[in-house]
N, C-alpha and C positions, 0 to 999 in steps of 0.2 A: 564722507557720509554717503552713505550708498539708497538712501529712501529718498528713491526719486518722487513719491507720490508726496511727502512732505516738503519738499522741495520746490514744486509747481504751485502749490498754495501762496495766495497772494492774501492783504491784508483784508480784502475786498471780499474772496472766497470764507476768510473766518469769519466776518462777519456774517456769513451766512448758516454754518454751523455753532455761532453761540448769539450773538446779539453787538450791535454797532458800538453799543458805547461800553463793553470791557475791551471790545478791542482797543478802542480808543483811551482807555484809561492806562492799558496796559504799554501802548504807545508811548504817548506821556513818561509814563514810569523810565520808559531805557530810553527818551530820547533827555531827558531831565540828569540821569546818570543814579536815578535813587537804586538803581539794582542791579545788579551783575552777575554770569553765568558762565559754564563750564558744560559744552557740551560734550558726550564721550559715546562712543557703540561699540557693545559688547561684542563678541565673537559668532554670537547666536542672531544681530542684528535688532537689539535693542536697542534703542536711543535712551540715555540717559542723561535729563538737563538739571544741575545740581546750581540752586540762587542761591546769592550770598543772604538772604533771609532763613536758609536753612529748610529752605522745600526743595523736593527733591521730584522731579517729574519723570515719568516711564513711560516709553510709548514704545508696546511690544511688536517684537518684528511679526511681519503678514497681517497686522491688525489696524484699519483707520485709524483716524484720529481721534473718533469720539470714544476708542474703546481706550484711552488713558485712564491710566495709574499716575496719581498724584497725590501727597502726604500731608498737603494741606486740604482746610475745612469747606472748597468752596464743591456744591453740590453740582453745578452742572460743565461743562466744558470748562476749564479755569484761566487766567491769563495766563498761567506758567506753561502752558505749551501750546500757545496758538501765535507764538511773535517772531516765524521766522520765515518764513514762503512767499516767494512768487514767478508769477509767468502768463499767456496766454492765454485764451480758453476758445475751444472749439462751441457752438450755440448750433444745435438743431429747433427749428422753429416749424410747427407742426400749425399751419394754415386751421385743417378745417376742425381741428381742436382748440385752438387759440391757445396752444401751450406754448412754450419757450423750455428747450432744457439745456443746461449750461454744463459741460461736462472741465470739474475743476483742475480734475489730475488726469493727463492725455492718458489713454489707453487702462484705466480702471474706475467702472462704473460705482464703486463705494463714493468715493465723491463727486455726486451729481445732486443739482440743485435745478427744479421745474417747478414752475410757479402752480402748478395744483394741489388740491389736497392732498393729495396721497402721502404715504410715508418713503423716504428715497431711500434705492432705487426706485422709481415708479416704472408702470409701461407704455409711461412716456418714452423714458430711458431707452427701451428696448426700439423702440419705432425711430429714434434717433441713431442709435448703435449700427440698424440695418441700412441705415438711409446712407450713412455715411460708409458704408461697404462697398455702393452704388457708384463710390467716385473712382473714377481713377487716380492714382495718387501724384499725379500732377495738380487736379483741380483742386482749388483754394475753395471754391465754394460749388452749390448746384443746387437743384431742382430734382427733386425725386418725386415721383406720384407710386403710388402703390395701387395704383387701378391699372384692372390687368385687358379686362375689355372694353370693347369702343364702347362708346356711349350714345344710343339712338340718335340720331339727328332728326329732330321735330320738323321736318321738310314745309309741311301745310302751315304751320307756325309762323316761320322763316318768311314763307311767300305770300301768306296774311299780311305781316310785317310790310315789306315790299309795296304790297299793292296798295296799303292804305298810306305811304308815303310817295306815293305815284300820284296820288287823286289830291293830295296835299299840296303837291306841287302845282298840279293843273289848277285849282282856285283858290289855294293860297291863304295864305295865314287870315285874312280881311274876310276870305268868301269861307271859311271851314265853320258850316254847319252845324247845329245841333245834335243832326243825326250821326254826322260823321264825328263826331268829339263824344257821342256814346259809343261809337263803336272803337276808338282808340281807349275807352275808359274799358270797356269787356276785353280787347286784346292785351289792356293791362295785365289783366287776371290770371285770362289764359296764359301769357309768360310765364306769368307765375308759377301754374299749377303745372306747367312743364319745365321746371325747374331754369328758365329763362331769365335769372334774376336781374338781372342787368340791366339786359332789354326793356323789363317792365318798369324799369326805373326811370330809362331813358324818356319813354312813354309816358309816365306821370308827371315828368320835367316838361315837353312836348304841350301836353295840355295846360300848364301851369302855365306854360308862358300865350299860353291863347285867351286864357283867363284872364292875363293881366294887360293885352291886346284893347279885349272888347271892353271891360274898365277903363280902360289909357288911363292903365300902371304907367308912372314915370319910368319902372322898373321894367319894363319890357324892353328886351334886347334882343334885336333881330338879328344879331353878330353868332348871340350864342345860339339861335333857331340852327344856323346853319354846321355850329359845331357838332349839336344834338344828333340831327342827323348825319353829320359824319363820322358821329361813333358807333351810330346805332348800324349803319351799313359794314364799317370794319366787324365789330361783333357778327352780325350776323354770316358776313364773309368769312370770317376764322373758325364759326362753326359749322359751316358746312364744308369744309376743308379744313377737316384738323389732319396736322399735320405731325403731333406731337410737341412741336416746338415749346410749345405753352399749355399748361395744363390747360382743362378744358373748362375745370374748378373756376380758376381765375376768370376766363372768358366769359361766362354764363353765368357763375356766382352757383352756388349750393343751398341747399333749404338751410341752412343752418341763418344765412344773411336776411333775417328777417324779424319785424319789429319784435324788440324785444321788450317784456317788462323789468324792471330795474327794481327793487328794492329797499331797505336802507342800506345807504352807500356814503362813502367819508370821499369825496374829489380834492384832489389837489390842485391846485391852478398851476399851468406854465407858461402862464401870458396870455396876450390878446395880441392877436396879430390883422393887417388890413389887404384885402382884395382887389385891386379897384381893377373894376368891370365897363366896359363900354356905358352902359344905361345908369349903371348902382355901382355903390362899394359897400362891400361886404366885411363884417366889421367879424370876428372868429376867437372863440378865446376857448383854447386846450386845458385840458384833465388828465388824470391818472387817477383810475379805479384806486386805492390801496388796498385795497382786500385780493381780486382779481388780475387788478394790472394794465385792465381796458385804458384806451385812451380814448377819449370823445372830447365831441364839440359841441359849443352852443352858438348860433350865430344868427344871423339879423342882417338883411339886405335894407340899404338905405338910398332913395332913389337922389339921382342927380340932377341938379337943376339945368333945365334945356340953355344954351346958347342964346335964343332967345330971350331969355330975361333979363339976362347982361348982370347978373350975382355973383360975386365970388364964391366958389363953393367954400362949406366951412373947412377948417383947418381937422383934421383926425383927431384928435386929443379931445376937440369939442363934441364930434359924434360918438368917442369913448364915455360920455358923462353919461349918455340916453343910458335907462336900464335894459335890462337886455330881458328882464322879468323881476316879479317880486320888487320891484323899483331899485333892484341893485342893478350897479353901473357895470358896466364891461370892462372897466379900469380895475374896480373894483375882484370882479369875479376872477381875473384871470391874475390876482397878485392873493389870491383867496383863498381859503379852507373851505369848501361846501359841502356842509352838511345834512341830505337832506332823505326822504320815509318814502319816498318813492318817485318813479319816471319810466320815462320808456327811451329804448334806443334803436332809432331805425338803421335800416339794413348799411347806411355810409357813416354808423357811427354820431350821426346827429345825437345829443341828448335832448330830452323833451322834458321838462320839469314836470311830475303832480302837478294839483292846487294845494298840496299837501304842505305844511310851513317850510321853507329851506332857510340854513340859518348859516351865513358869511363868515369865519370867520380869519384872522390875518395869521398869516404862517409864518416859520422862520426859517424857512428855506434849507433845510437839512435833504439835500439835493442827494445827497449820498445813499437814502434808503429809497430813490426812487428805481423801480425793477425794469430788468432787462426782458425786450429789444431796446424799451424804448431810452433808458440810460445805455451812453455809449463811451467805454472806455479805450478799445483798441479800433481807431481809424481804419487800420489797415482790413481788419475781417470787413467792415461796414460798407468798406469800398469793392471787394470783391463777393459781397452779397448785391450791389447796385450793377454790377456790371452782368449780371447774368437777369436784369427783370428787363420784361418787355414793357415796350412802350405803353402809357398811361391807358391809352384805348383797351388795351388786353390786359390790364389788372383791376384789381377790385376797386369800388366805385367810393371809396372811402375819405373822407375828408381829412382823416388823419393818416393817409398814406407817406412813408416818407416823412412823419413830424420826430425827430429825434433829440432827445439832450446831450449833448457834448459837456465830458467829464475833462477838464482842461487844465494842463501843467504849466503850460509858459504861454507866454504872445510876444511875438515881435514884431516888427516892421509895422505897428499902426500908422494909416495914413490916410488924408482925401485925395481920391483919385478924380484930378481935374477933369481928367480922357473919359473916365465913366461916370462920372458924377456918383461916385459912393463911395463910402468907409471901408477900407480894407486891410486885415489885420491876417497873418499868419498866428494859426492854431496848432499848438504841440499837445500828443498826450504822451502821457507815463513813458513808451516806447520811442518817445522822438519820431512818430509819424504824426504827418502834417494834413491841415484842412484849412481850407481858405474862408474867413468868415466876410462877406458881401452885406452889404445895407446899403442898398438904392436910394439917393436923393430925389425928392421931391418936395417941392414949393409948401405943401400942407404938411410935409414932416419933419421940415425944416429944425424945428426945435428939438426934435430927436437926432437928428443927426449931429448937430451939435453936442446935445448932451453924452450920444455915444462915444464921439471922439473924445470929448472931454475923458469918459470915465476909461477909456479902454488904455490912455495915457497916463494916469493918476491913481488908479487903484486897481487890486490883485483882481483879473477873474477868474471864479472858480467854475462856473456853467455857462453853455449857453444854449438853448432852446432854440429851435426853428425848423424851418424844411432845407431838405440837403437835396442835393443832384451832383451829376458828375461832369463836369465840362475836362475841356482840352488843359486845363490848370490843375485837373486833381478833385478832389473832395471838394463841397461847396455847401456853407449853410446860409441861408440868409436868416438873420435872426426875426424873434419872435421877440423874447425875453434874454435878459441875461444876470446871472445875480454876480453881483461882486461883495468883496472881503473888505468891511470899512471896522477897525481895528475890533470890537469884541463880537461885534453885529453882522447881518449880513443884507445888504439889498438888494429889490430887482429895479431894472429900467426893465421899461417896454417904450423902447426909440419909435415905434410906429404912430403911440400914441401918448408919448410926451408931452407935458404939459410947461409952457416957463417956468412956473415957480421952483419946478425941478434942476432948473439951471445953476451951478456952482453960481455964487454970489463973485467968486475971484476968478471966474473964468476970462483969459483973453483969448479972443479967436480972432485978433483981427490980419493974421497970416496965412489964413483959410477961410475968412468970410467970401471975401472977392471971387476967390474959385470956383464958387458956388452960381450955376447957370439961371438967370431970371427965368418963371414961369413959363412964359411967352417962348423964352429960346429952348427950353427941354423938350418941346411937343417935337420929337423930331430929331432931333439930336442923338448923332452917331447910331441912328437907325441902318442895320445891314439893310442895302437895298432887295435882297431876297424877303424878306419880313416885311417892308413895303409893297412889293410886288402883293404878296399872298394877300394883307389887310385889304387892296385894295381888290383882291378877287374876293373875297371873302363879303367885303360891303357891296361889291353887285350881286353877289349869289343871294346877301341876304335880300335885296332889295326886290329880286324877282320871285322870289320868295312869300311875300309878307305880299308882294302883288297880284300872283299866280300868275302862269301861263295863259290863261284866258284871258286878259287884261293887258298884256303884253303892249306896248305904244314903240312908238318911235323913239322917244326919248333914252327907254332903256335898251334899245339897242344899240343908240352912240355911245351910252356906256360900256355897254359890249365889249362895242367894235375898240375904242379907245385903250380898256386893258390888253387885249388882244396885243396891239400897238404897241405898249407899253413893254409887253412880255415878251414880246419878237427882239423886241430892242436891248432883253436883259440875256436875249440867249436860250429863255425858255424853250423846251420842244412838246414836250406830252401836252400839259394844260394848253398851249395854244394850239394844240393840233384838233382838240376837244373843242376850245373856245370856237375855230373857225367853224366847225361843221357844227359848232350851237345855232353861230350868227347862220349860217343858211339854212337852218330847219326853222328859226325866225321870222328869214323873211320871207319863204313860201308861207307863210301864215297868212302874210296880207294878199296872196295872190292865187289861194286855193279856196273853195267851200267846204270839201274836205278834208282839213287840216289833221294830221295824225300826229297826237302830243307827247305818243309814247317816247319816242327816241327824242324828244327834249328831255324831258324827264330823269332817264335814262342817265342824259349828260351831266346830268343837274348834282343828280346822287353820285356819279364818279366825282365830280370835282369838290363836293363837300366831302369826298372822304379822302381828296386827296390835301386838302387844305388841314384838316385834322388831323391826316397822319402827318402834314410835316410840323405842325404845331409841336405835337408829340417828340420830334426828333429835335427839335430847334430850340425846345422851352423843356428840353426834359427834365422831370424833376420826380 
């Protein structure tokens, strides 16, 4: 058979040119043995599929598929000649359109599926077609921009930016002013209206956490003051130095990444997944547009009780009960159908509900019609679409970055891994390419990890949801949700926020309870001492930070001096070369009247931005 375009068609692809469930009937039908066929091609290159029901199917040569000839009654694409294809597909994914186009049969644009209106081919199609000319035909994936000139660099922007993170530093999260906290709320703006999107975001975060400062929010974290600013420094460094490497789209964000209003719109749930942050945990439950295809978040920081009060914090599953709005629970929303008459979506994909009614309701998991990026069928493209983004700092500011579903054929080797404290399970798709699926033990989700082990040993899984990255192992998700195949039905867990009553009533775990590390011994445990080193720079940076330079004491300079110490001893050289000439611009403090704070400052902002780019490199995800 010489029609290679019908050939490439997988079952996955027909469903996209007629509907899920004839293909699925059709299925059924020849895997049951009710029907049987006789394919044959003409001379001229006709395919000719002749069923023992006595229909006879034509699919003429040089013509798709949808332009079949077929002798039975059904009016639109029919099961008789959509049950025989498969293979691959190349995806060009068009950023500041927010399209995805799926090209089903290599090299002819008659089968291309893009999730816009239009009728296919679209000119989506065509903006994919060129992109992918752009490669050399070694690269498996890449980065095309079709902007062909530089892009002004907003200089006075830039070192507004700058300065008013200088003066931040000299008094300090405690001493930051009225005036100066209007003036960070107008260079918000400005960002903005110079297409700085990022930047103005970073800065609305910046204030937000000074707000919750002068409150004493429990939720104030001065870990992340100091991340803020070390993104906001790489950003503004990468656009004053573009280099090409990374679009500039990415860096700066586009007018397009801004609040949007929403609609009526049908969300899908794909779990609630948990954050846990130095101050709060951040409790997160994913969507999927079905109209569009968007993914978004609804989420909800919940502050941590201080050390101080000697409480156990609560268990995850209990902070999943809290509503997250509308007095629906977050257990609830992210195992849910939301339906609701309108909202708005800010620029990182946050949703924001109306006051408008929104109506819950439980789905059944037909995982199959959920649209591509975010359904993932061939591992292998996914991984060398990861391999070519830059680090977290230089891409879009999006909470569902990186949130993908794994469409999954086999598992094997489930286990608890004593060495990491987590469930690890090899992931197969269709192609026999693999991804490693990761769930981290901890004391409050304890009962999810059990129940995951339990179910990834005992029943079929067909999805799994979560965030992926790529380590020295390969592909990597750590789950969200996962649904499994329980004989006609289909279920989800969400292991993060498990609840016991969810626990198998027959379950024995007691050959893996033990392995499991008490509370007390995880804080710390098989911590790379690089990651130690940085947390522990990262808590002085915050510390003088939240102090200012102007306040500076003795105290915080034996902490200093102490990292400094610490870091000479691990081998460091940059950061301590930084740290030492910190500590001496410190202590001429106590011994001039003159004191010049710029070159502390200075050092303040290299090492939060060196702390955040190795966060980036070390937690990439």
């Amino acid at each position: 058979m010489l029609r290679s375009d019908l050939l490439a068609l997988t079952a996955d692809d027909l469903t996209v040119l007629s509907n899920r469930g004839l293909v699925k009937r059709a299925l059924k039908e020849i895997e049951e043995g009710r029907v049987s066929s006789t394919i044959t091609e003409d001379a001229r290159g006709n395919v000719i599929v002749r069923w023992s029901d006595e229909v006879e199917c034509v699919v003429p040569a040089g013509e798709e598929l949808s332009d079949k000839h077929c002798s039975c009654s059904a009016i639109a694409v029919c099961r008789h000649v959509i049950e025989l294809i498969k293979s691959s597909k190349p995806i060009a994914r068009i950023h500041t359109l927010a399209c995805t186009v799926k090209f089903l049969v290599p090299g002819d644009i008659r089968y291309t599926y893009c999730d816009c209106s239009e009728p296919s081919p679209c000119r989506h199609t065509l903006f994919g077609v060129w992109a992918f000319r752009q490669l050399s035909s070694e690269q498996m994936s890449g980065i095309i921009s079709t902007q062909k000139e530089t892009t002004p660099v907003p200089i006075d922007v830039l070192d507004e930016i700058e300065n008013n993170l200088r003066s931040l530093l000299f008094v300090g999260m405690r001493g930051l002013s009225a005036t100066a906290i209007g003036r960070l709320r107008r260079l918000e703006q400005t960002c903005r209206n110079s297409g700085l999107i990022w930047n103005a975001e970073i800065l609305a975060e910046l204030v937000q956490e000074k707000e919750r400062y002068d409150s004493r929010d429990a939720r104030f974290s001065p870990t992340k003051v100091v991340e803020l600013i070390g993104e906001l420094c790489i950003r503004c460094d990468a656009i004053r130095n573009d280099t090409g490497a990374v679009p500039q789209l990415f860096i700066h964000g586009s007018q397009a990444d801004k609040l949007t209003e929403i609609g009526a719109a049908r969300l899908l749930g794909l779990g609630c997944g948990v954050q846990v942050q130095r101050q709060n945990v951040r409790l997160i439950a994913y969507f999927q547009d079905t109209d569009s295809g968007t993914v978004v978040a609804v989420c909800q920081d919940f502050a941590e009780s201080s050390q101080e009060a000697n409480t156990e914090p609560p268990e995850f599953w209990k902070m999943a009960e809290k509503p997250a709005f509308k007095q629906v629970s977050f257990k609830t929303l992210g195992a849910g159908e939301m339906l609701l008459k309108g909202g708005k979506r800010t620029p990182n994909y946050q949703f924001l509900p109306s006051r408008t009614q929104v109506i819950v309701n439980p789905q059944t998991f037909e995982w199959e019609s959920l649209r591509s990026p975010l359904l993932v069928e061939d591992f292998h493209s996914l991984r060398s679409h990861l391999q070519l983004q830059p680090p977290s700092s230089l891409r879009p500011r999006r909470l569902t970055e990186n949130f993908h579903v794994f469409w999954v054929h086999q598992v094997e080797n489930v286990q608890f891994s004593s060495i990491e404290q987590a469930v690890i399970a090899v992931l197969y798709d269709c192609d026999r390419n693999q991804a490693i699926l990761k769930f981290p033990y901890t004391y409050r989700n304890r009962v999810g990890t059990e129940t995951l082990l339990e179910h990834l040993l005992n029943k079929r899984l067909l999805f799994v949801a979560g965030h992926i990255y790529l380590s020295t192992e390969g592909l990597v998700i750590t789950p969200v949700s996962l649904i499994f195949q329980t004989g006609e039905s289909r279920i989800m867990l969400q292991p993060s926020i498990c609840q016991p009553l969810e626990i198998d009533s027959n379950l024995n775990l007691s050959n893996t309870e033990n392995t499991f590390l008490k509370d007390d011994l995880l804080d710390g445990y098989n911590r790379h001492p690089i990651a130690s080193f940085l947390e522990q720079l990262q808590q002085v940076m915050s510390d003088l930070i939240v102090m200012g330079l102007e306040r500076i004491d003795s105290q915080s300079l034996r902490h200093c001096q102490n990292i400094c110490d610490f870091g000479k001893a691990m081998g460091f050289v940059d950061c301590i070369k930084r740290m030492t000439q910190f500590i001496k611009i410190l202590e001429q403090k106590n011994n001039s009247l003159d004191w010049d704070w710029q070159p502390a400052t200075e050092i303040i902002l290299e090492l939060s931005l060196l702390i955040k780019l190795s966060q980036d490199i070390m937690y990439r995800d």
